[in-house]
C-alpha positions in Angstrom: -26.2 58.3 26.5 -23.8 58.9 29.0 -20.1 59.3 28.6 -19.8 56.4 30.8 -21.6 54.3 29.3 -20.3 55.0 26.0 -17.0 53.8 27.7 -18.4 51.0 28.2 -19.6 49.8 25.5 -16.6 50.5 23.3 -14.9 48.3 25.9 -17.5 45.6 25.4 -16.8 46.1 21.7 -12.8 45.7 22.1 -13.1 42.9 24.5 -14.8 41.2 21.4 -12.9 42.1 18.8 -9.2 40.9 20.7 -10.9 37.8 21.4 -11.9 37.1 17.4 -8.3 38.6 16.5 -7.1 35.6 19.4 -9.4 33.1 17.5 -9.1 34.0 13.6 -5.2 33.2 14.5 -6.0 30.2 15.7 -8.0 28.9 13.0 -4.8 30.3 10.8 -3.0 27.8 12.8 -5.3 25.2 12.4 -5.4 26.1 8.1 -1.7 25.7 8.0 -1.3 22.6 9.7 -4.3 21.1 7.4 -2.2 22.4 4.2 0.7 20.2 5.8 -1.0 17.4 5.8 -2.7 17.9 2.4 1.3 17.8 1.0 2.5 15.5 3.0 -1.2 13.1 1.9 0.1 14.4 -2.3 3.6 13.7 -1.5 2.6 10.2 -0.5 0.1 9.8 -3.3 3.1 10.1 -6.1 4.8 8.1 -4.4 2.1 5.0 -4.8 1.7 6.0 -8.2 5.3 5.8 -9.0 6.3 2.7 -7.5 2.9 1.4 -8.8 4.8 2.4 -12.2 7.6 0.6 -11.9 5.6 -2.9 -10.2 3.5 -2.4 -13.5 7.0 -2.1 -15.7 8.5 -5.2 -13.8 5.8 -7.4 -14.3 4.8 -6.4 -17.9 9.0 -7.2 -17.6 7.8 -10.7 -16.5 4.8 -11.4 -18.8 7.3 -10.9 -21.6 10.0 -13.0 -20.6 7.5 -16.0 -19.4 5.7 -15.7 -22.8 2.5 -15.2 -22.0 0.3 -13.4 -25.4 -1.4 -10.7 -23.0 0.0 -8.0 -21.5 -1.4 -6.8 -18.1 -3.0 -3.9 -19.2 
């Protein structure tokens, strides 16, 4: 094997390993706008579940005042 073509091949070789480094940072981008969403998606979860608290709290609230012998539960 030639010096030459040795060259060449470790050029080959760091052509491919720049354009992996361009593309694992890309999917890095890609993971870090998914975790966004994932906390935005969390954030809006609790947010259901604690106004679905208090809906529950105002109309066992309700159930009481209008008499009724069952709560909602």
């Amino acid at each position: 094997m030639t010096n030459a073509l040795m060259y060449e091949v470790l050029k080959t070789i760091q052509q491919q390993t720049q354009r992996m480094d361009l593309t694992l940072g890309e999917v890095k981008l890609e993971l870090q706008a998914i975790r966004g969403h994932q906390l935005a998606i969390q954030q809006d979860i609790s947010v259901i579940y604690s106004r679905l608290g208090s809906i529950e709290l105002r109309f066992d609230s309700i159930e009481r005042r209008l008499g009724s012998s069952e709560p909602a539960h």
